[in-house]
Every structure is written in structure tokens, then in C-alpha cells.
Backbone of each chain as ProteinMPNN parsed JSONL, in Angstrom:
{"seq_chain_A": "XXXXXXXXXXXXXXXXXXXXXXXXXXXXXXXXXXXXXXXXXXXXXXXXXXXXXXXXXXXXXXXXXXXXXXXXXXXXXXXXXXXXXXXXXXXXXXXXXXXXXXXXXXXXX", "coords_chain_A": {"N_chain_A": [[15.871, -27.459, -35.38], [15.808, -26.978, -32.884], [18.448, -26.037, -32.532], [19.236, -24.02, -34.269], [17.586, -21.772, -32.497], [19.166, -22.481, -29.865], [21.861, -21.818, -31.054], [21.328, -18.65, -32.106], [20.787, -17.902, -29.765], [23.423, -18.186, -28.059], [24.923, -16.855, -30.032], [23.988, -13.937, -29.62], [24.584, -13.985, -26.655], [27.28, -14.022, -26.611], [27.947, -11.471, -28.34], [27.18, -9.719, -26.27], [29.104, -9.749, -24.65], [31.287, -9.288, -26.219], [30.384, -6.239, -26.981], [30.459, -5.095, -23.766], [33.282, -5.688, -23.462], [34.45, -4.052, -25.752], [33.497, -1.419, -24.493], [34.863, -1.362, -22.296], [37.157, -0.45, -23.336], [36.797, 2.144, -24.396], [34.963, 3.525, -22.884], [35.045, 6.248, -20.171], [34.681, 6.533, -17.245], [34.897, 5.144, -14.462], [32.703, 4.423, -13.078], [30.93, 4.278, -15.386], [32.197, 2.371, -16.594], [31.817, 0.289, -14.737], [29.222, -0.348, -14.973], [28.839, -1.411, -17.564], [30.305, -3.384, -17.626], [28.542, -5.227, -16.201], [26.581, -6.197, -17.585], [27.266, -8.669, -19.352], [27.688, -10.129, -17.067], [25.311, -11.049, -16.021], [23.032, -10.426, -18.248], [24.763, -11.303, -20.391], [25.494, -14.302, -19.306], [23.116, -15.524, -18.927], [21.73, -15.528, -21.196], [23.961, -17.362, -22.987], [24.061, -19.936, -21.512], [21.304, -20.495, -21.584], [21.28, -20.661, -24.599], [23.341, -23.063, -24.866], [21.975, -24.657, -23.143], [20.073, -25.845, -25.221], [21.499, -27.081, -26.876], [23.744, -28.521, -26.085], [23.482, -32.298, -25.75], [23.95, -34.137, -23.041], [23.467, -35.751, -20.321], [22.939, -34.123, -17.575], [23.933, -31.965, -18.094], [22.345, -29.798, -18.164], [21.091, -29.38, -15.225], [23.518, -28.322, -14.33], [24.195, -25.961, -16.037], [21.869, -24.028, -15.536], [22.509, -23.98, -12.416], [25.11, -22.325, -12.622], [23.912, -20.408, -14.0], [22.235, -19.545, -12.018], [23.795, -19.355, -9.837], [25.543, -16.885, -11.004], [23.616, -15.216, -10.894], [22.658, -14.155, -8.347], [25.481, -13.419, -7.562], [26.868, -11.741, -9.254], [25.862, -9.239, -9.235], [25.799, -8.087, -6.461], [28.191, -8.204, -6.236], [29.61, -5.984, -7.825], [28.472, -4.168, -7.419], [29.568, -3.793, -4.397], [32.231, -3.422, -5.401], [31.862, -0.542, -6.84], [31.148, 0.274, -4.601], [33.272, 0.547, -2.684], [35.232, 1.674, -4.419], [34.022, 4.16, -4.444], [34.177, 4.905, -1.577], [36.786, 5.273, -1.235], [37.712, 6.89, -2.937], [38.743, 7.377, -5.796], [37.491, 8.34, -7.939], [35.399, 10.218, -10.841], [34.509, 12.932, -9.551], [33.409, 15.542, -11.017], [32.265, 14.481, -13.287], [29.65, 13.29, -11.811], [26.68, 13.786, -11.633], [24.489, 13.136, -9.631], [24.889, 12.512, -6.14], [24.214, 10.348, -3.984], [25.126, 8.699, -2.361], [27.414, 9.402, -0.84], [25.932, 11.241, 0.679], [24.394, 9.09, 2.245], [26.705, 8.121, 3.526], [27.142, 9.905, 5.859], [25.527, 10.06, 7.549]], "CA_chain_A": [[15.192, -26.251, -34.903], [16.468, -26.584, -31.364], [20.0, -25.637, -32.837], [19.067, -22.602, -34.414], [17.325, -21.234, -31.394], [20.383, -22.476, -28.958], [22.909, -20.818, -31.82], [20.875, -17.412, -31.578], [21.185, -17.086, -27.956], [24.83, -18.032, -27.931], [24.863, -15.74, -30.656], [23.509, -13.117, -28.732], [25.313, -13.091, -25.396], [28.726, -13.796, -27.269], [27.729, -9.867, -29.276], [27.17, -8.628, -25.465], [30.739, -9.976, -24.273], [32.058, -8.225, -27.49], [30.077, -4.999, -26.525], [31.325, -5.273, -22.777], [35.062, -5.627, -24.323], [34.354, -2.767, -26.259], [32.76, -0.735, -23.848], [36.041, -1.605, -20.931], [38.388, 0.35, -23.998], [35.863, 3.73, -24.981], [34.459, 4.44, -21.523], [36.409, 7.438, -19.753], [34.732, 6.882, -16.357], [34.999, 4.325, -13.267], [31.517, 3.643, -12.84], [30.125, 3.768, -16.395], [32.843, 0.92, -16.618], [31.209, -1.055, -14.016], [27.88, -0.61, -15.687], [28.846, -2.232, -19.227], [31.202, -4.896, -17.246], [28.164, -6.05, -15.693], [25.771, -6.803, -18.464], [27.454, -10.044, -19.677], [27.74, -11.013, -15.836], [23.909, -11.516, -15.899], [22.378, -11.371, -19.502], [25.053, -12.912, -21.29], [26.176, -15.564, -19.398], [21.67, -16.544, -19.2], [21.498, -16.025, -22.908], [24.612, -18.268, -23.624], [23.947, -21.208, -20.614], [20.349, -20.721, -22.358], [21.429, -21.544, -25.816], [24.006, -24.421, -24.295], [21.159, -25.75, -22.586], [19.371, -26.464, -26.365], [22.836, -27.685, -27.986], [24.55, -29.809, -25.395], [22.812, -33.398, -25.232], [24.38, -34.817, -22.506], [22.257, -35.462, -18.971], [23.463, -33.424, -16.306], [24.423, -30.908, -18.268], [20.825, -28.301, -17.7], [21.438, -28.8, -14.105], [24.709, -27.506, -14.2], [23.902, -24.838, -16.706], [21.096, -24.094, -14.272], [23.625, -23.767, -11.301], [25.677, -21.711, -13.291], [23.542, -18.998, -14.019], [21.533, -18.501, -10.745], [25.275, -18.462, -9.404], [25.923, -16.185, -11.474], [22.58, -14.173, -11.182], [23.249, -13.933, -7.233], [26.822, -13.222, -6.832], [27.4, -10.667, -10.053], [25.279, -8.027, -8.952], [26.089, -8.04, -5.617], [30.27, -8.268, -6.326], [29.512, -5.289, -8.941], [27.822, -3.049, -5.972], [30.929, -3.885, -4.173], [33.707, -2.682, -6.286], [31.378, 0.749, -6.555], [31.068, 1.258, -3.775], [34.793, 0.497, -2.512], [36.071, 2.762, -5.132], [33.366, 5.362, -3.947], [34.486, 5.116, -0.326], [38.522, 5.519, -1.392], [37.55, 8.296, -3.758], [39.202, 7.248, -7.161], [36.563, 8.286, -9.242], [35.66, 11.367, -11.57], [33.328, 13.495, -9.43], [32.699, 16.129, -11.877], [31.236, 13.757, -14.211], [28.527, 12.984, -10.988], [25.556, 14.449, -11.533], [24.285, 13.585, -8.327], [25.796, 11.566, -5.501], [23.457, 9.944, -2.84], [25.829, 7.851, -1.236], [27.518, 10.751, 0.186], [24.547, 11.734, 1.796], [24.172, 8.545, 3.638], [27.521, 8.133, 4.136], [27.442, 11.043, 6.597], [24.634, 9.805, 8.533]], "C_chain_A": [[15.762, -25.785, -33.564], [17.583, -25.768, -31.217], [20.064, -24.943, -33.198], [18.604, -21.673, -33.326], [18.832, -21.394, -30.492], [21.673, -21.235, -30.128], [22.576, -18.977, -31.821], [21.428, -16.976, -30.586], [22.442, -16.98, -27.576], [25.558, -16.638, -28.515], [25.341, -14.376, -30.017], [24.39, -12.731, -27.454], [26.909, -13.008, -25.54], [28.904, -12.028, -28.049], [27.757, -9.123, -27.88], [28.76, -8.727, -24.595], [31.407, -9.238, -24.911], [31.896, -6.532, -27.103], [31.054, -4.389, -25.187], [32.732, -4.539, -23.093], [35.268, -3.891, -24.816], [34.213, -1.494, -25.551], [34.243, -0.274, -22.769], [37.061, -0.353, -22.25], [37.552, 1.925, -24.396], [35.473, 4.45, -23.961], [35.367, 5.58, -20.799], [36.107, 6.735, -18.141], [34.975, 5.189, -15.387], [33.247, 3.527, -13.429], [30.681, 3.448, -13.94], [30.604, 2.146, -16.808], [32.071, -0.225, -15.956], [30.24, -1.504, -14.718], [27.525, -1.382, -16.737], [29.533, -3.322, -18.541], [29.92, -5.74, -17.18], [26.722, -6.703, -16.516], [26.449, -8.341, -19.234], [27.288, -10.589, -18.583], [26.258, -11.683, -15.776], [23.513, -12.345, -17.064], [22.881, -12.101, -19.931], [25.21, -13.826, -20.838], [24.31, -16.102, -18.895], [21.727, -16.596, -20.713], [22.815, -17.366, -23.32], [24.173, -19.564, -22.843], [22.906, -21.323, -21.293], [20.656, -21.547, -23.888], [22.048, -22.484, -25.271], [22.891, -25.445, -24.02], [20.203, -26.435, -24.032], [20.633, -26.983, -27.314], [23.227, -28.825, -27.306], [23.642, -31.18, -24.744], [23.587, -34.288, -24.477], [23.158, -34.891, -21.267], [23.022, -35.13, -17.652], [23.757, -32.145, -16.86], [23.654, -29.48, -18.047], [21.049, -28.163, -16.241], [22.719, -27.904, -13.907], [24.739, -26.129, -14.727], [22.898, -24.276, -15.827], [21.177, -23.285, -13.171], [24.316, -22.771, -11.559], [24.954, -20.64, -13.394], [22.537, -18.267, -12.822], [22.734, -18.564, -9.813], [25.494, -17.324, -9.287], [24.652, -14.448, -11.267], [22.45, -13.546, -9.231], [24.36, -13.241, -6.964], [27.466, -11.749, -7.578], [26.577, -9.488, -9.995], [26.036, -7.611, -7.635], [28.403, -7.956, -5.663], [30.684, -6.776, -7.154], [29.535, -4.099, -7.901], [29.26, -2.94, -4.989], [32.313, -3.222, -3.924], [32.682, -1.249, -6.564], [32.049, 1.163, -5.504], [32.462, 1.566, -2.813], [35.383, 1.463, -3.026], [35.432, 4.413, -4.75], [33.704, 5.799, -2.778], [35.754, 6.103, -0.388], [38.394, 6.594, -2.081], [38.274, 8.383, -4.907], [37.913, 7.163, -8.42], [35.913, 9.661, -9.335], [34.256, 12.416, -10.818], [32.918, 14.956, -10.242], [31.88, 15.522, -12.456], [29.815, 13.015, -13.373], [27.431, 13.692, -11.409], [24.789, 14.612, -9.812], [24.752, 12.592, -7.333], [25.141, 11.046, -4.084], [23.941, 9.082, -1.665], [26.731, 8.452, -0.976], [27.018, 11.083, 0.988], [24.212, 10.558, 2.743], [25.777, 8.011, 4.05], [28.116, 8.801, 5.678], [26.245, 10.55, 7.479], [25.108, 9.116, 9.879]], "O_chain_A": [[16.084, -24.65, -33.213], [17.827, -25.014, -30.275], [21.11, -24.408, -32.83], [19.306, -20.668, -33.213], [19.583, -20.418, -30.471], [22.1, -20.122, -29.822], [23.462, -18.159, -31.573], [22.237, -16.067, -30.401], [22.824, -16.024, -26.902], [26.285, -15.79, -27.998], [26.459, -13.874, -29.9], [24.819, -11.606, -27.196], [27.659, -12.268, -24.904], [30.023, -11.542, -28.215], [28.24, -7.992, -27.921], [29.326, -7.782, -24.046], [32.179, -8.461, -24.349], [32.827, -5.739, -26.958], [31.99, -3.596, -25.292], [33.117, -3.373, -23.016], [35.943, -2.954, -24.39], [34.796, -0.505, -25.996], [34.577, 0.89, -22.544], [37.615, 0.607, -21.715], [38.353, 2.8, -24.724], [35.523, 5.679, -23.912], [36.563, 5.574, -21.09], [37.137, 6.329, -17.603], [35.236, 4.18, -16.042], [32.885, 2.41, -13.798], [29.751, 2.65, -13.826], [29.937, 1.168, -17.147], [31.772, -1.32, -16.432], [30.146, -2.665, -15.116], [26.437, -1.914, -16.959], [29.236, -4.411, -19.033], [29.878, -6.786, -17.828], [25.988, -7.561, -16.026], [25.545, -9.052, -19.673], [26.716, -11.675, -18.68], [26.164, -12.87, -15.466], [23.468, -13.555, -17.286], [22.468, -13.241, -20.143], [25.168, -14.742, -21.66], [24.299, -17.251, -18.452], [21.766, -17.653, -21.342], [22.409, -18.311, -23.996], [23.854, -20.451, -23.635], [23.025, -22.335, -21.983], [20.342, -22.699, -24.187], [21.151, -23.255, -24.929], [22.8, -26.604, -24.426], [19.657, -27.522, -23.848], [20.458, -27.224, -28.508], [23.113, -29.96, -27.769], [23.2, -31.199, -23.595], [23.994, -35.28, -25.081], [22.133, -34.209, -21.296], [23.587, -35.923, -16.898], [23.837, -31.195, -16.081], [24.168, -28.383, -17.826], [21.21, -27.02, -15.815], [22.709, -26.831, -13.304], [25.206, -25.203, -14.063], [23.62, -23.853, -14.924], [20.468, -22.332, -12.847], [24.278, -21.983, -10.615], [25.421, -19.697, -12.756], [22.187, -17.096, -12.676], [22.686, -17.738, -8.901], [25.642, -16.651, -8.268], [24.829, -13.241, -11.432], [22.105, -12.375, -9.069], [24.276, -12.386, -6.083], [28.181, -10.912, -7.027], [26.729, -8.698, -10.927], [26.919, -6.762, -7.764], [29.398, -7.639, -5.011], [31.859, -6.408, -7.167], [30.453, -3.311, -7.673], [29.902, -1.889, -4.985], [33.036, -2.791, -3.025], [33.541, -0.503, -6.094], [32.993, 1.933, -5.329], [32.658, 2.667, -2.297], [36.074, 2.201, -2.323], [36.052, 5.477, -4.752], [33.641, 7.019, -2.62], [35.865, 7.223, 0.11], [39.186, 7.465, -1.719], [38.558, 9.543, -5.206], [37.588, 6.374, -9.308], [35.776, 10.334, -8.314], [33.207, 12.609, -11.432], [31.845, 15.411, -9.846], [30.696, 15.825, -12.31], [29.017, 12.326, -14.009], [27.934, 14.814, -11.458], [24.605, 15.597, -9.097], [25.091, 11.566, -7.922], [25.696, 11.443, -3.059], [23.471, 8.831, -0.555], [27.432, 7.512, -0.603], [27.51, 11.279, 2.1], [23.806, 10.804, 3.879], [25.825, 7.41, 5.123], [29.063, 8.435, 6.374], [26.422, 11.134, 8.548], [24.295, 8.885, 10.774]]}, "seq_chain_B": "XXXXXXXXXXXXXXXXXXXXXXXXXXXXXXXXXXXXXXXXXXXXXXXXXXXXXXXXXXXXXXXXXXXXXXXXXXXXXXXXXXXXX", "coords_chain_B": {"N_chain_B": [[27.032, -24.937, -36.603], [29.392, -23.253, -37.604], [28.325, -20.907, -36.642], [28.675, -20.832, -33.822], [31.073, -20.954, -33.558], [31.791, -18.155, -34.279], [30.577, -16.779, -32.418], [32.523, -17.699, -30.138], [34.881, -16.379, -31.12], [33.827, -13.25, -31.018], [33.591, -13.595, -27.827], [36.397, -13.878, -27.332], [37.247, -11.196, -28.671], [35.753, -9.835, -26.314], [37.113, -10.822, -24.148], [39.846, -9.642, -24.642], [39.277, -6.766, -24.024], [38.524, -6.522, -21.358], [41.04, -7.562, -20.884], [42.919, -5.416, -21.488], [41.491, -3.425, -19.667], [42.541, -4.592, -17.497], [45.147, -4.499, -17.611], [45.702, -1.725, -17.728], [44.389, 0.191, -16.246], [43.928, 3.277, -14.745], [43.467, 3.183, -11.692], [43.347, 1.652, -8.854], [40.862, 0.111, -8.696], [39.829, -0.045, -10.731], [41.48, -1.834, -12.077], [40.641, -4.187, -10.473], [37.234, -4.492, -11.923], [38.309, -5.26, -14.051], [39.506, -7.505, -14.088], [37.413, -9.054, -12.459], [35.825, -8.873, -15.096], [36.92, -10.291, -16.824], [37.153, -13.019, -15.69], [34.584, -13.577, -15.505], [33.283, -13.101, -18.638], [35.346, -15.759, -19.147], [33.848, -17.648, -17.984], [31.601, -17.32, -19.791], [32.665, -18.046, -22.194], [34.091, -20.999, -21.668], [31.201, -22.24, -21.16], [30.187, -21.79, -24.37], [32.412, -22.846, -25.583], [31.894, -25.189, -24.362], [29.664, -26.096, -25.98], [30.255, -25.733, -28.191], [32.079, -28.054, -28.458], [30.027, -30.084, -27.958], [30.092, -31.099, -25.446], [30.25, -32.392, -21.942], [32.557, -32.053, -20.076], [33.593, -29.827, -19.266], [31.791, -27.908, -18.113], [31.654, -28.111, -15.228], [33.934, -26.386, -14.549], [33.291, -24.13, -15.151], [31.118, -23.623, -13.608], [33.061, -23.399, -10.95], [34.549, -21.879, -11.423], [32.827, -19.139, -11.814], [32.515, -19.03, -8.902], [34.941, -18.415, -7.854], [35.425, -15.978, -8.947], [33.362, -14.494, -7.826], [34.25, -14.539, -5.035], [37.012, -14.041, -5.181], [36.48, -10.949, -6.143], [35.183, -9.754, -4.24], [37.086, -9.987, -1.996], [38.954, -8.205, -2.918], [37.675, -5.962, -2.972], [36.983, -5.294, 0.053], [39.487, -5.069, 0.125], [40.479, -2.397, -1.711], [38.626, -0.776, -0.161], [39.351, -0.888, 2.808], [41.944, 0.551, 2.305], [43.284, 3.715, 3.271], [42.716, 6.715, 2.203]], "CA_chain_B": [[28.461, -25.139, -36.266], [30.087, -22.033, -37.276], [27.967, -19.617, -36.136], [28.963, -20.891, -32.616], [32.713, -20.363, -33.717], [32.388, -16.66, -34.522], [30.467, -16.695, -31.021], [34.059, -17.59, -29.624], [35.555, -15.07, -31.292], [33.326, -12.467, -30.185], [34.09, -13.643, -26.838], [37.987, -13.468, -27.329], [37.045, -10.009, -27.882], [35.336, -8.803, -24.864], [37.998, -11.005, -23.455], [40.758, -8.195, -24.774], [38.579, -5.678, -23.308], [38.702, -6.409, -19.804], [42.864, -7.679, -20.425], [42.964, -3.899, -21.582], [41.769, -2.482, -18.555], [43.179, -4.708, -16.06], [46.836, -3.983, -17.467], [46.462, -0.552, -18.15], [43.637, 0.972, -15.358], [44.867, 4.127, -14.197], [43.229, 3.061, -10.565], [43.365, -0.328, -8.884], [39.659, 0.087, -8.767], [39.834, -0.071, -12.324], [42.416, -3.528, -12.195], [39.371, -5.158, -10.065], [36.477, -4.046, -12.463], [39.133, -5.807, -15.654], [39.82, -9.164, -13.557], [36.034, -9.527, -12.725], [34.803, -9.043, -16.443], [37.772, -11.361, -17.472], [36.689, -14.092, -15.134], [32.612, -13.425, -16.151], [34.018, -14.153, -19.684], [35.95, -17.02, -19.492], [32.5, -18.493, -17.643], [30.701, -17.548, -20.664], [33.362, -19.088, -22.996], [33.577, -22.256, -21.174], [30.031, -22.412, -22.075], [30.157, -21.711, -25.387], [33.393, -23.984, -25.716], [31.152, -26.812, -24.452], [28.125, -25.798, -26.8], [30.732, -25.867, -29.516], [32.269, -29.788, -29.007], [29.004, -30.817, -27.191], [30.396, -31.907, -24.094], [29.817, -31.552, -20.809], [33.092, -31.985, -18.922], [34.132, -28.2, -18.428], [30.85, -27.481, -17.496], [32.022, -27.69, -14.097], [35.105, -25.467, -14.339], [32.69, -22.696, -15.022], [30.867, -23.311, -11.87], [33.868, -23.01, -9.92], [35.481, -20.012, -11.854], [32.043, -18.126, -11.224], [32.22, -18.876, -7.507], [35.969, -17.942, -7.292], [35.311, -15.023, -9.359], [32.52, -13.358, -7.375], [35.288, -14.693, -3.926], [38.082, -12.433, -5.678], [36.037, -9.476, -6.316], [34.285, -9.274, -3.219], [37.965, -9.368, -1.147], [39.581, -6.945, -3.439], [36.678, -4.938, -2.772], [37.08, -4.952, 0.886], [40.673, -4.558, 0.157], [40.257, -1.272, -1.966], [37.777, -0.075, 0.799], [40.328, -0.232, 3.676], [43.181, 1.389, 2.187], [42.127, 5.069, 3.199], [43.818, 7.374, 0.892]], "C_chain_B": [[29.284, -23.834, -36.408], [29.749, -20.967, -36.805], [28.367, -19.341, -34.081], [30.557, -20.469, -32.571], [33.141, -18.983, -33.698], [31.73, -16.167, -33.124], [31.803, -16.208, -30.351], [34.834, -16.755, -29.825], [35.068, -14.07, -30.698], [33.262, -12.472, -28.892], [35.493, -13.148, -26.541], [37.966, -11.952, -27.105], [36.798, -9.056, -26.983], [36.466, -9.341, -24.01], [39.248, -9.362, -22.767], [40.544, -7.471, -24.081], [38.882, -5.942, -22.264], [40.383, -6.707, -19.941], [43.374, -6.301, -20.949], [42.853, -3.136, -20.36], [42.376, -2.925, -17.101], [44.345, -4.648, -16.197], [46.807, -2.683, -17.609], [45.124, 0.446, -17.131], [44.289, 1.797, -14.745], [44.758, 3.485, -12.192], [43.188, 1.305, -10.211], [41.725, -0.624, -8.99], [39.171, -0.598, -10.226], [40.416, -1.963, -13.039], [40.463, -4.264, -11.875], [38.444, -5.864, -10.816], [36.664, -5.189, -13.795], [38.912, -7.069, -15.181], [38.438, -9.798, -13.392], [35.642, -10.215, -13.902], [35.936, -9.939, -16.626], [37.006, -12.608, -16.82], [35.209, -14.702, -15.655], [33.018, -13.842, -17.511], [34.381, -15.008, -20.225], [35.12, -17.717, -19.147], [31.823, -18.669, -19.364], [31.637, -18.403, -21.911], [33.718, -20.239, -22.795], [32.186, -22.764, -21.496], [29.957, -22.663, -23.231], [31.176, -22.648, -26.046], [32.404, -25.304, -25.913], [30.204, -27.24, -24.969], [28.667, -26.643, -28.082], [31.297, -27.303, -29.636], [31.122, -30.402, -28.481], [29.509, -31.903, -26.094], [30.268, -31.516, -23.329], [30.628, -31.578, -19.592], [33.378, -30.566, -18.055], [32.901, -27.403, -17.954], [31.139, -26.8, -15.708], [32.919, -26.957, -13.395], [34.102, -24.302, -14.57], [32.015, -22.263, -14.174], [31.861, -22.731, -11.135], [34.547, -21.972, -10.432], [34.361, -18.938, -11.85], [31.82, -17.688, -9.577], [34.036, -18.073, -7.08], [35.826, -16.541, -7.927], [34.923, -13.868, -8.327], [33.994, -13.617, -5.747], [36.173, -13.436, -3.83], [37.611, -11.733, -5.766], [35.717, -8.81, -4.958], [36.055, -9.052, -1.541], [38.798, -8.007, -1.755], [38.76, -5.487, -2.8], [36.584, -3.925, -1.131], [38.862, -4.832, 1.446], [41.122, -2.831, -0.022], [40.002, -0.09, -1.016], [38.559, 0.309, 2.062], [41.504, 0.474, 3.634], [42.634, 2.683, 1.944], [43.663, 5.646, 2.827], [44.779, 8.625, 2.393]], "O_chain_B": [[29.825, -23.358, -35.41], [30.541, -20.072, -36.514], [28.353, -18.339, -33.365], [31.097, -19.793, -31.696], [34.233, -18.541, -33.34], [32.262, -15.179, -32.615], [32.182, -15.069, -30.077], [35.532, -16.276, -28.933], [35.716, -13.724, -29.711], [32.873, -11.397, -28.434], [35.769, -12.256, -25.738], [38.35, -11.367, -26.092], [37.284, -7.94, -26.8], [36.91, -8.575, -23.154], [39.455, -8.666, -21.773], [41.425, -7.204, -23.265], [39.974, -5.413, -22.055], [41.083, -6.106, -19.127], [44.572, -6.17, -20.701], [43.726, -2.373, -19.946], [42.622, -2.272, -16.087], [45.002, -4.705, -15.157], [47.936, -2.194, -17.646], [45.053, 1.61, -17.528], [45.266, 1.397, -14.113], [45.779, 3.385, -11.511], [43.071, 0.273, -10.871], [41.419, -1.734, -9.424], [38.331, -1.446, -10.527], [40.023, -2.774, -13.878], [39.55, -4.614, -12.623], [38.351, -7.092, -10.828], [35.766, -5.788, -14.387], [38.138, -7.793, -15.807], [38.163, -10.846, -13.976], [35.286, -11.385, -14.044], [35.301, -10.965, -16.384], [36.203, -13.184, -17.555], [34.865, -15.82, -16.038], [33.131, -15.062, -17.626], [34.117, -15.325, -21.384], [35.163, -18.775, -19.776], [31.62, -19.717, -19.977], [31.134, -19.388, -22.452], [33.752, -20.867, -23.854], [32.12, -23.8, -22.158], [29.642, -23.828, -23.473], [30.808, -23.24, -27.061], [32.164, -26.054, -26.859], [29.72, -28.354, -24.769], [28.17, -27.562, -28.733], [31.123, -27.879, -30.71], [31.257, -31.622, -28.575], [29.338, -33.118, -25.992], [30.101, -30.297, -23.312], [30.194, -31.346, -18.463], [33.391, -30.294, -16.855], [33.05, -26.298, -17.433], [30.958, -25.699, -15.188], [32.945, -26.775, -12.178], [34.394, -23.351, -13.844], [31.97, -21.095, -13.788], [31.667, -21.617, -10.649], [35.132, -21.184, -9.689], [34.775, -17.779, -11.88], [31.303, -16.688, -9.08], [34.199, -17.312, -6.127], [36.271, -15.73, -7.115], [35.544, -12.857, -7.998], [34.665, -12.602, -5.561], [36.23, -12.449, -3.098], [38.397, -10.935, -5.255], [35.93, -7.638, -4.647], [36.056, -8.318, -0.552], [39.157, -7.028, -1.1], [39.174, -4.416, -2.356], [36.334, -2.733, -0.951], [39.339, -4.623, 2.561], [41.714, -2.123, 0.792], [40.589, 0.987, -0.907], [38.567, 1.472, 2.466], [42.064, 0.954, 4.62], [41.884, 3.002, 1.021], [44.853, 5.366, 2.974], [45.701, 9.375, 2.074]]}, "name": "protein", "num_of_chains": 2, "seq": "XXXXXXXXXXXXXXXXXXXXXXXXXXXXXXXXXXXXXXXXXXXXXXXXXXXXXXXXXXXXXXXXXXXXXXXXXXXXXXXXXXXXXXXXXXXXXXXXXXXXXXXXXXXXXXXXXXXXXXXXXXXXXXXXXXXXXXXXXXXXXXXXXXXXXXXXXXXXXXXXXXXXXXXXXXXXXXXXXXXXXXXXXXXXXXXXXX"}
């Protein structure tokens, strides 16, 4: 039972890696890019360390898995924001396709 | 057992994806964005690797390729940022 649940979730954030993938070759713009990069950075890699953590019977291995995704749940938002806003500063990105642009506005402050 | 295999595959794929846009990004912004999601990736396939023989040595290579990951992004970032156009 455990192994169907863990296989799901692997399942699962292995289909949003795929998406991702997918997403990096169809997108036109800069920052919709970021937006689909950064959904495996979070969900998938909790949904897969999640399933791992119901497959792999070793002992140490939940802490590490654990470690691994509040790493990951720290550092990949914040690294994401980043590369925005870097590329927003330098100005390589499609401002027609803006709708509206707020970090402009405090840029100038 | 195999449903964790076609996992892997479906990883390989998003792999592609990001080695798509970090060789062929018109902007370096764009490189960054590719090398990230590649790195985020190979975390989650290290995972899924170690799901799939049930072991738990590379566990710890995915720690340290999430910490060098977010490292690299975050200097590129303030690389990007100082080169004023």
C-alpha cells in the first residue's frame, strides 16, 4: 500500500518536471519561463522526496529527504525572484507583453 | 517498479527542456533560468533514481546539488544585474 501511494507521488512530480520541460520549449516570454521553471523547484521535488520517503527503507534516508526539500522550499523561490528581477533591471524582457509593471514604479523611488 | 521507471523518463524530459533553453536562449537571462531548472531536475531525479534501486547513497548528492544550484543562480543573478546594458 505504502508503494502505491510513494509511486503516485513520484508519479506526479516526475508529470510536473515533464510539464516544466515542456513549458521551457512553447513559452515565448522571459518571465512566463520563470513561472513554469519554478513549479518542479517546489511541488515536484515535495511530491517526489514525498513518495521516496514511502519507498526507500533505509534509516537516514527521511531526514535527508526532509533536508532536501525545506532546502529546496527556501532557496528556489527566493533564487527564482532573483533571476526576475536581474533580467528586469538589465531590460531583456518583452515589455509589450506587460500588462502592468510595478517594479518600475518602485524602482524610481 | 515500473511505474517509477517511466517517472525517470518523464524526468529526462523536462530535463531536455531546460538543455533546450540553456543552449539556445536568445538572452543570458534565459541561459540562467535553463541551468537552474536543469539543476532542480537532476535533484528530483536523484530522488527518484534512489526511489527506483532503494538506496540511500545519492541521497546526499542531491543535497549538495540543491545548495550549489540555488549558489549558481543567485551569482549569475547578481552577475546579469550588474552588467548595465
Amino acid at each position: 500500500m505504502t508503494g502505491v501511494i510513494g509511486s503516485v507521488l513520484i508519479l506526479s512530480g516526475a508529470l510536473l518536471c515533464a510539464l516544466a520541460g515542456i513549458g521551457q520549449v512553447r513559452f515565448r516570454d522571459l518571465f512566463t519561463r520563470i513561472h513554469i521553471a519554478t513549479k518542479p523547484a517546489t511541488l515536484g521535488v515535495l511530491l517526489i522526496g514525498t513518495g521516496a520517503m514511502f519507498r526507500i527503507d533505509i534509516p537516514g534516508a527521511i531526514s535527508l529527504l526532509a533536508l532536501m526539500i525545506i532546502l529546496q522550499f527556501i532557496t528556489a523561490p527566493v533564487s527564482a525572484h532573483l533571476v526576475g528581477r536581474a533580467a528586469h533591471r538589465h531590460g531583456d524582457w518583452d515589455r509589450d507583453a506587460a500588462v502592468v509593471d510595478q517594479l518600475a514604479e518602485t524602482d524610481q523611488l | 517498479m515500473i511505474v517509477i521507471g517511466i517517472a525517470l523518463a518523464l524526468i529526462a524530459v523536462g530535463g531536455a527542456g531546460f538543455l533546450y533553453r540553456l543552449a539556445v536562449g536568445p538572452s543570458l537571462a534565459d541561459r540562467v533560468v535553463g541551468l537552474d531548472g536543469l539543476l532542480t531536475v537532476m535533484v528530483t531525479g536523484v530522488i527518484a533514481w534512489c526511489a527506483y534501486a532503494d538506496q540511500g547513497f545519492y541521497l546526499t548528492v542531491g543535497v549538495v546539488v540543491a545548495l550549489v544550484a540555488f549558489l549558481g543562480t543567485s551569482a549569475f543573478a547578481r552577475f546579469v544585474e550588474g552588467k548595465r546594458r
